[in-house]
LOLUMNU-300622 format. One record per residue (C-alpha): residue number from 1; residue in three letters; x, y, z. Coordinates in nm, 2 decimals. Last residue first. Layout:
! residues N
NODE   i  aa      u      v      w
NODE NUM ALA      X      Y      Z
...
END
This chain:
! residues 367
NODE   i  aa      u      v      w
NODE 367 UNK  11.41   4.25  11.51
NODE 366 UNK  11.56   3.96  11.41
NODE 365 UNK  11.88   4.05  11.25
NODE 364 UNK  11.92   4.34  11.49
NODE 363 UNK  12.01   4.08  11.80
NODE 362 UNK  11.73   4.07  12.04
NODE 361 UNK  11.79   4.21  12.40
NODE 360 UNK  11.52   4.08  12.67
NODE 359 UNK  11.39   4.35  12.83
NODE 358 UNK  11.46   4.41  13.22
NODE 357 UNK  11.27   4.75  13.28
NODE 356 UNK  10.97   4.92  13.06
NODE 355 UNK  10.94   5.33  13.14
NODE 354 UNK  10.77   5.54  13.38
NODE 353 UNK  11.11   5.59  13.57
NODE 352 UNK  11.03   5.92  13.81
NODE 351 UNK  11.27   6.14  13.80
NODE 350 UNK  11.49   6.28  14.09
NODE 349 UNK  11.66   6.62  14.12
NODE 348 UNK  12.05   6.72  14.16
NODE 347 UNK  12.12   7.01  14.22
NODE 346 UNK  12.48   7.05  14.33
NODE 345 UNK  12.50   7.27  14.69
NODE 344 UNK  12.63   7.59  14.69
NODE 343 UNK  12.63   7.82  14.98
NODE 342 UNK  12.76   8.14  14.85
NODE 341 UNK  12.76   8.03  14.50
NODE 340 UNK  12.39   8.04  14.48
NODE 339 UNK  12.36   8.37  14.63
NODE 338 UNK  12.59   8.49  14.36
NODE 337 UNK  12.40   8.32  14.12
NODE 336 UNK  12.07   8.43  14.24
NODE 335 UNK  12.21   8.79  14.23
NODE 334 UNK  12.34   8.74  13.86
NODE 333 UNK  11.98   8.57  13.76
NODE 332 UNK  11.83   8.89  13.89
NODE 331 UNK  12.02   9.15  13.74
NODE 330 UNK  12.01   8.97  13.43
NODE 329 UNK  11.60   9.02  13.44
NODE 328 UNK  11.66   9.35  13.29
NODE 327 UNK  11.89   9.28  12.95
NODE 326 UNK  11.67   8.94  12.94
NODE 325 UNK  11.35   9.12  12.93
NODE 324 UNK  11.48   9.42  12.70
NODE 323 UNK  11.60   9.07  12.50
NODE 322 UNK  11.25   8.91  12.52
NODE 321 UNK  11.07   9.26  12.33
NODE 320 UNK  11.31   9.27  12.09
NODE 319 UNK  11.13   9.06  11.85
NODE 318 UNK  10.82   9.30  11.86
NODE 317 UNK  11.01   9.62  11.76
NODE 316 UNK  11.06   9.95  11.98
NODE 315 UNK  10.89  10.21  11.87
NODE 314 UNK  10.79  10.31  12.25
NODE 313 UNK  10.45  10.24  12.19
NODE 312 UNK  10.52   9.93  12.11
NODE 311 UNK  10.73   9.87  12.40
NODE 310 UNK  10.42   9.95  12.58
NODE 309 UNK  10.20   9.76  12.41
NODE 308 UNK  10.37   9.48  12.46
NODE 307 UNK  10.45   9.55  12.80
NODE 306 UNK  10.02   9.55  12.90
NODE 305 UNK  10.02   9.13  12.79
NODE 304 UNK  10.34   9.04  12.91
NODE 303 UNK  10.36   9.09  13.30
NODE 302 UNK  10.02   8.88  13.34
NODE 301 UNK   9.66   8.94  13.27
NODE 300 UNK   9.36   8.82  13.48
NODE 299 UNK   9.21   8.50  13.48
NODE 298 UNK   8.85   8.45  13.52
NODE 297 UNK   8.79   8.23  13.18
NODE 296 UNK   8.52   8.40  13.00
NODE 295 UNK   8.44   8.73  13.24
NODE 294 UNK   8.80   8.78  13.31
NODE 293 UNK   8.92   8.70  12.96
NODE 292 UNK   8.68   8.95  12.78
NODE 291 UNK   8.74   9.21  12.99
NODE 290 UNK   9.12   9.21  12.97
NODE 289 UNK   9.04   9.15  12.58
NODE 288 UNK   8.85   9.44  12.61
NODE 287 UNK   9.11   9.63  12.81
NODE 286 UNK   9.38   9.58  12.52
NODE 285 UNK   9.20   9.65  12.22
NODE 284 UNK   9.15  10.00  12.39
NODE 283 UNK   9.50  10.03  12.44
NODE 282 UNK   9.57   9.95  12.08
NODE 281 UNK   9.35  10.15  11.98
NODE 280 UNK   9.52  10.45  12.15
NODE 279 UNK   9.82  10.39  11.97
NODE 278 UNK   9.86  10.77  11.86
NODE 277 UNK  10.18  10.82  12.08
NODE 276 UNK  10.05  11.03  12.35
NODE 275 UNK   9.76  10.85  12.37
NODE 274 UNK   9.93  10.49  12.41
NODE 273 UNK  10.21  10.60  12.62
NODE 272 UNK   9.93  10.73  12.92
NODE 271 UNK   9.71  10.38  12.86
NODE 270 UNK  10.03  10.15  12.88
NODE 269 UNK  10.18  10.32  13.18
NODE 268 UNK   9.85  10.29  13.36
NODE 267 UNK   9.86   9.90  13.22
NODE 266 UNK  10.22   9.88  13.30
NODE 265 UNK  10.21   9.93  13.71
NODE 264 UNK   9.87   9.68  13.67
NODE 263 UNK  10.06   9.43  13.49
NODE 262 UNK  10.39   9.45  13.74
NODE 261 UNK  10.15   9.39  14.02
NODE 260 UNK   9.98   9.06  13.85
NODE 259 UNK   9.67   9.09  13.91
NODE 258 UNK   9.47   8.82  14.11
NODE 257 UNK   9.53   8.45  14.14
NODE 256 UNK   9.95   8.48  14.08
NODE 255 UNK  10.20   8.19  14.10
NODE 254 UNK  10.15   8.02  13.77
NODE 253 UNK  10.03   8.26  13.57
NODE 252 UNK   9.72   8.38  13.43
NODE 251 UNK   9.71   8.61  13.06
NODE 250 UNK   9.99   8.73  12.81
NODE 249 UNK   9.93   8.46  12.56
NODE 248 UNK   9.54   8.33  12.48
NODE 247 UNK   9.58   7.99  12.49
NODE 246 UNK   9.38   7.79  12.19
NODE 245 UNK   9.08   7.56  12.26
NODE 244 UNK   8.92   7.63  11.95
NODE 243 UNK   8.65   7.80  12.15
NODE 242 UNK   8.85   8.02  12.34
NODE 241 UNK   9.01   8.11  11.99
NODE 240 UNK   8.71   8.24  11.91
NODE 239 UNK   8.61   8.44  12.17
NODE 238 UNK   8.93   8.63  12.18
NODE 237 UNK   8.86   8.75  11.79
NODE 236 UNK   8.52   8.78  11.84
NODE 235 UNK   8.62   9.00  12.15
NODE 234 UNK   8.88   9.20  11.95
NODE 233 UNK   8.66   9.27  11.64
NODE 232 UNK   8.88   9.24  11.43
NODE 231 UNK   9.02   9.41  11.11
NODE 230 UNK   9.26   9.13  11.01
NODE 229 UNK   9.55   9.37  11.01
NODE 228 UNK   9.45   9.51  11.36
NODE 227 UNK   9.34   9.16  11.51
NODE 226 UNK   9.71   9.04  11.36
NODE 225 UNK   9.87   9.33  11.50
NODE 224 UNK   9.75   9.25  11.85
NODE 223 UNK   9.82   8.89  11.85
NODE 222 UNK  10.18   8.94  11.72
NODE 221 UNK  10.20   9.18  12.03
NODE 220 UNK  10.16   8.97  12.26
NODE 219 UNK  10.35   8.66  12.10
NODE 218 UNK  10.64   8.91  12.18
NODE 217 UNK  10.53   8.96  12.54
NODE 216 UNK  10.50   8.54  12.57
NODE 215 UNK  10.89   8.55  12.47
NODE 214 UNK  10.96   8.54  12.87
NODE 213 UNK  10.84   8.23  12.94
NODE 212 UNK  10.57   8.04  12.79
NODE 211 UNK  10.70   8.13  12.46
NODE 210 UNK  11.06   8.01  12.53
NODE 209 UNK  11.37   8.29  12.48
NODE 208 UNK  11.37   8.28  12.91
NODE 207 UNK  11.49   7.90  12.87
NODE 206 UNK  11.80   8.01  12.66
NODE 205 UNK  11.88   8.30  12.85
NODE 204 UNK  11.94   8.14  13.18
NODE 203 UNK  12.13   7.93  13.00
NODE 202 UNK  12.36   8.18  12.89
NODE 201 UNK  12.33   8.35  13.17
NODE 200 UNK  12.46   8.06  13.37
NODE 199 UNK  12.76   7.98  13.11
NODE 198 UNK  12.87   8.35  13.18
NODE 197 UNK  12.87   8.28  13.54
NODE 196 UNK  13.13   7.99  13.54
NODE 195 UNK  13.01   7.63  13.66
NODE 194 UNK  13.03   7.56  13.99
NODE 193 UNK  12.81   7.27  13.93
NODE 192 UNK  12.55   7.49  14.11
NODE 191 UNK  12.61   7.78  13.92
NODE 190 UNK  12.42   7.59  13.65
NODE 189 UNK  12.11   7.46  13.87
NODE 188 UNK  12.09   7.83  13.97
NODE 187 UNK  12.10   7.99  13.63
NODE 186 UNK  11.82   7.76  13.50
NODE 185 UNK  11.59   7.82  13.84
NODE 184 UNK  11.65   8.18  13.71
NODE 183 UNK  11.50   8.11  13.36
NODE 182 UNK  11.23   7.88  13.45
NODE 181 UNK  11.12   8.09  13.74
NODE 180 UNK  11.23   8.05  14.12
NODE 179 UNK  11.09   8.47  14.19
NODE 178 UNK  11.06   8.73  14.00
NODE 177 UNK  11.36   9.00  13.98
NODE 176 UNK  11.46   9.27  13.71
NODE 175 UNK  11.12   9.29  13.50
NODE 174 UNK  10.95   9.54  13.67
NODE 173 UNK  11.26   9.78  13.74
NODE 172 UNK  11.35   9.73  13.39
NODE 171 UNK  11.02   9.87  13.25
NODE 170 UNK  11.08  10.12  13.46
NODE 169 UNK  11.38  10.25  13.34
NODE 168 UNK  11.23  10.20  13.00
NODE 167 UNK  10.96  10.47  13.09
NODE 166 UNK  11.21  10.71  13.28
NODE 165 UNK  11.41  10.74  12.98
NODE 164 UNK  11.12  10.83  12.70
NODE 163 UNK  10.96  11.04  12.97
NODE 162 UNK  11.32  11.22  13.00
NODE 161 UNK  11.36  11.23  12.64
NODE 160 UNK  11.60  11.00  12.45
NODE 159 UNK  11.90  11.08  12.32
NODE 158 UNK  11.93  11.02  11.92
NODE 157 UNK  12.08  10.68  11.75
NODE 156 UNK  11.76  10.50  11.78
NODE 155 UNK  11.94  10.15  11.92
NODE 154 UNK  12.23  10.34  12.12
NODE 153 UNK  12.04  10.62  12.24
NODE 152 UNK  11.74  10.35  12.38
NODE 151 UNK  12.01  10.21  12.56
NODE 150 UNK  12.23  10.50  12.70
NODE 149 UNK  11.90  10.64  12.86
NODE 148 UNK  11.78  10.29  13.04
NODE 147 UNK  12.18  10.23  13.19
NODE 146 UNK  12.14  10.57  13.30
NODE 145 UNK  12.37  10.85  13.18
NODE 144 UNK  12.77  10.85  13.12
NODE 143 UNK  13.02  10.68  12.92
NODE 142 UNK  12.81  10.65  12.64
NODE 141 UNK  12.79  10.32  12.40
NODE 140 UNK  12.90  10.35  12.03
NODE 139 UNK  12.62  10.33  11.80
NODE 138 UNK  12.66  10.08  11.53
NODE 137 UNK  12.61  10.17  11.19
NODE 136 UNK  12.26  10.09  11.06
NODE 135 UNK  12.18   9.80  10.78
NODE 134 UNK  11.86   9.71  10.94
NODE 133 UNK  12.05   9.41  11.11
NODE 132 UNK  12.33   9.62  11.17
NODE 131 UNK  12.11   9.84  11.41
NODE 130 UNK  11.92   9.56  11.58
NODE 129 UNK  12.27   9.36  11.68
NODE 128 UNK  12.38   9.68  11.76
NODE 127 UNK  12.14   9.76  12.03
NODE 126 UNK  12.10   9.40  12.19
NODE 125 UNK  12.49   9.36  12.24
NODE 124 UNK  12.52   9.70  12.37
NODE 123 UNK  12.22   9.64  12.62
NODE 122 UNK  12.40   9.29  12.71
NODE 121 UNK  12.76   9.49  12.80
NODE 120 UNK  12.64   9.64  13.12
NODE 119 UNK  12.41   9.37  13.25
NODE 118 UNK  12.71   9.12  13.17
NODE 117 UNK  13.01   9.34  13.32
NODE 116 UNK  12.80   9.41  13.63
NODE 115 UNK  12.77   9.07  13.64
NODE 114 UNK  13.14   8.96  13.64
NODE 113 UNK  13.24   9.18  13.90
NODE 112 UNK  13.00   9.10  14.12
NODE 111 UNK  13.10   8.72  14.09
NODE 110 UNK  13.48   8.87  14.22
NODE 109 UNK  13.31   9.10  14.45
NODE 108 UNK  13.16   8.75  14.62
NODE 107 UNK  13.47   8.52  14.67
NODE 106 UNK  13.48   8.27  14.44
NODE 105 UNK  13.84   8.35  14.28
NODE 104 UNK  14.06   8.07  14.13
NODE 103 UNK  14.08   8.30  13.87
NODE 102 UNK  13.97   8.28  13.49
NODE 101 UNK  14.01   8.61  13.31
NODE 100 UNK  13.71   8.79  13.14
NODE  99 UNK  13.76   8.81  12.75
NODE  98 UNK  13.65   8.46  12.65
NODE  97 UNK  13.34   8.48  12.90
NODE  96 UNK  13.21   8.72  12.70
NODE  95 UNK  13.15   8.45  12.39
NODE  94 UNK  12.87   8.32  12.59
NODE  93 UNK  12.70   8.65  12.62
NODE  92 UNK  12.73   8.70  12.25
NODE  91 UNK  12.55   8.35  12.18
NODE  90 UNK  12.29   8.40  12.41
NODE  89 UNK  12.23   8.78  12.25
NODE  88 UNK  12.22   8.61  11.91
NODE  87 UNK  11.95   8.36  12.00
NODE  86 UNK  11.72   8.62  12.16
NODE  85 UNK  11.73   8.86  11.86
NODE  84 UNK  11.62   8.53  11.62
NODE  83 UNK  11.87   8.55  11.33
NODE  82 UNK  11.78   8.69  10.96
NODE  81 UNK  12.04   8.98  10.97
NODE  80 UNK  12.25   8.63  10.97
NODE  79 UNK  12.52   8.66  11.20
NODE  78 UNK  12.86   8.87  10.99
NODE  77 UNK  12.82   9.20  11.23
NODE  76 UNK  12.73   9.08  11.55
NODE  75 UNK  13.01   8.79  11.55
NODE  74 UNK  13.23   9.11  11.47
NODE  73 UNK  13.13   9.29  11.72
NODE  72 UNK  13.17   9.01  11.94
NODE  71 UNK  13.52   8.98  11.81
NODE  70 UNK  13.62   9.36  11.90
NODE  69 UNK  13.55   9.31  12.24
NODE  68 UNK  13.20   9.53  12.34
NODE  67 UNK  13.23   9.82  12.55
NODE  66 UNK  13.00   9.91  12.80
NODE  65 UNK  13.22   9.85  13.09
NODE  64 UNK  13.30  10.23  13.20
NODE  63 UNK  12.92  10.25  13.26
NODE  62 UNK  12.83  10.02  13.47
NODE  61 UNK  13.15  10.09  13.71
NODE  60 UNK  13.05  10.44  13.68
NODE  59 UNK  12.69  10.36  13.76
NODE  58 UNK  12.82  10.12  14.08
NODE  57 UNK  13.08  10.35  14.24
NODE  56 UNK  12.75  10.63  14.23
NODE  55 UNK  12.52  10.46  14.38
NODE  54 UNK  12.80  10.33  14.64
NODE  53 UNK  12.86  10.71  14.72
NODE  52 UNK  12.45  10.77  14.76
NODE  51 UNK  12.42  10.46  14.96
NODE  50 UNK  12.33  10.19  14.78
NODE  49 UNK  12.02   9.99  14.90
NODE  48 UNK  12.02   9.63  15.07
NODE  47 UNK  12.02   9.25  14.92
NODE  46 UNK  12.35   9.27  14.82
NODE  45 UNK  12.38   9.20  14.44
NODE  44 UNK  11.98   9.23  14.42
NODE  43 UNK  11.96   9.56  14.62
NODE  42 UNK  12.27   9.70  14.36
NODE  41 UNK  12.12   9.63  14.05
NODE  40 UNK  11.76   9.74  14.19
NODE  39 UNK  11.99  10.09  14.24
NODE  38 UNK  12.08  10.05  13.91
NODE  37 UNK  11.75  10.04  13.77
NODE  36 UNK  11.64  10.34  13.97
NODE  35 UNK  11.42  10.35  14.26
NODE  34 UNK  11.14  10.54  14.34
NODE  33 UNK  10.75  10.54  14.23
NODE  32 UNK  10.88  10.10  14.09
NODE  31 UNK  11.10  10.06  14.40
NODE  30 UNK  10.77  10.13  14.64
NODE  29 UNK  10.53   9.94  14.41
NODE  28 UNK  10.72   9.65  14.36
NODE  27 UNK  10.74   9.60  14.73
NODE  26 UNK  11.11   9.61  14.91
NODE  25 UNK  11.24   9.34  15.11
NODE  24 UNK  11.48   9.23  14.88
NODE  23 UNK  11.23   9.27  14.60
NODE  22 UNK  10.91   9.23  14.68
NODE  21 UNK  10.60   9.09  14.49
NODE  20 UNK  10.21   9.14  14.59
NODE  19 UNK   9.91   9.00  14.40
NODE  18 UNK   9.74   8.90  14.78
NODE  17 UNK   9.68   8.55  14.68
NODE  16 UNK  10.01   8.50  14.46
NODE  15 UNK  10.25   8.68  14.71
NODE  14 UNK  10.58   8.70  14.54
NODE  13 UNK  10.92   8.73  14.75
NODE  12 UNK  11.23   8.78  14.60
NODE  11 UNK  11.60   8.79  14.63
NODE  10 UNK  11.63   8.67  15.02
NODE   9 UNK  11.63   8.30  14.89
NODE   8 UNK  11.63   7.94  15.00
NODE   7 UNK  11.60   7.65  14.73
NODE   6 UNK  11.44   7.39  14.57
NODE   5 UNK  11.06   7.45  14.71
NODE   4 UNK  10.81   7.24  14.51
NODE   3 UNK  10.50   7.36  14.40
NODE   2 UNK  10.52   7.26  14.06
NODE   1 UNK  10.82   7.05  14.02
END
């Protein structure tokens, strides 16, 4: 379906020529020196900014629903400690919808509802899932601060500084919204059976878990530590795999022919995290193999390659890496599902039959 326009949309807008994405009418560079998380929450859900009493309805209502049911908990705490991160927040956000009550209800601040309860419970799921994996008690959630600043308290059990806090707000921001992906064309084609919201996320989650979607960030990150505990030389390294025909993760895309936006908004971020935390290398790694790739192949990198090192940076681990992706980019599969519901029509593609027709059947006996 390359190429192929499946639906309309005021969510997003993404300029591949030009290396230029919007959000609701606003560039990514405009929200990205300004907005807040929430506030992208908000722009997505009704495709305009909050006032400053609407801001303030909507972090309350964020907040207030933090909470996870008792039985997710419990799902959290008797999972393997072995389980892929990705595949237990899936299953937790499926087992929400048991605790939201089924109306006969489509009207929009009924699907709002539901996905500010999603995008304010998935950080909780993420947080404790990581903590009782490593044998941590779970943090409770606050009932106040940024939806960035309760999250990073909840997984490291301290508050977070302000650079610390306006980091992963960021890293949000840049992640909430992008365009008729795999993931969000996912959600879409659900809500489309007028199937429940929970169900979308679910499998909106499910196709963002895949490598060449949003677990590329994680693979990342695995290629960086692996040039760092091989010893490496970096453009060897890159070189080499070039030759054996192997794809270097975190580099082109399928909509973008320059820089991606969001890559060069985390490379500055990536370079000033890096030598304040002592990762420097890493960094340095980093713009070789940007160098390397350009003058090799001439494709530049993507949204994953510079937020691996920046969660890293962070002390946040590799296989969480997707979930702070899927905890940010629900605020853009919820807005596509509501917009989806507003003028819903079943999708409902054609394949092309490449297959033999009219065989003659032969009993099993014989064959």
């Amino acid at each position: 379906m390359a190429g192929i326009v499946a639906f309309s949309s005021t969510k997003s807008f993404i300029d591949g020529q030009e290396g230029k994405l919007i959000y609701a009418g606003y560039t990514i560079d405009t929200l990205a020196e300004n907005a807040t998380f929430e506030e992208v929450c908000f722009l997505l859900w009704n495709d305009r900014l909050p006032t400053k009493s609407e801001l303030d309805e909507l972090n309350t209502r964020l907040q207030n629903q933090r909470t996870l049911p008792d039985t997710v908990l419990d799902y959290l705490r008797n999972t393997s400690t072995e389980a892929e991160p990705m595949s237990v927040l899936r299953t937790a956000v499926s087992m929400l919808s048991d605790f939201h009550k089924v109306e006969a209800n489509t009207s929009k601040e009924y699907h709002i509802n539901k996905a500010i309860s999603i995008t304010s419970k998935m950080p909780t799921i993420i947080a404790a899932f990581d903590r009782i994996r490593n044998g941590k008690e779970v943090i409770a959630p606050l009932s106040e601060q940024s939806t960035a600043f309760n999250f990073l308290y909840m997984l490291n059990g301290e508050e977070p500084g302000e650079q610390a806090e306006k980091t992963m707000d960021l890293c949000l921001i840049l992640h909430a919204e992008h365009g008729m992906n795999a993931s969000t064309f996912t959600s879409r084609t659900i809500c489309s059976t007028e199937s429940d919201m929970y169900s979308s996320i679910a499998g909106a989650i499910g196709a963002l878990k895949g490598p060449l979607h949003g677990g590329a960030n994680q693979a990342v990150m695995k290629m960086l530590l692996e040039i760092e505990e091989k010893d490496a030389d970096p453009v060897e390294y890159i070189k080499e795999r070039l030759a054996d025909k192997q794809k270097i993760m975190g580099f082109g895309h399928r909509v973008y022919k320059t820089m991606d936006p969001r890559a060069r908004i985390l490379r500055g971020m990536s370079k000033q995290l890096s030598k304040e935390t002592g990762h420097e290398m890493l960094f340095e790694w980093s713009e070789a193999i940007l160098k390397t790739m350009k003058d090799e192949k001439g494709i530049d990198p993507n949204v994953d390659f510079f937020s691996a090192t920046v969660y890293y940076s962070m002390g946040i681990k590799p296989d969480l890496y997707t979930c702070i992706f899927a905890m940010s980019r629900v605020s853009g599969w919820t807005g596509h599902y509501i917009e989806q519901a507003e003028n819903n029509r079943l999708v409902r593609p054609r394949a092309l039959y490449t297959g033999e027709k009219d065989l003659d059947w032969v009993p099993v006996e014989k064959r």
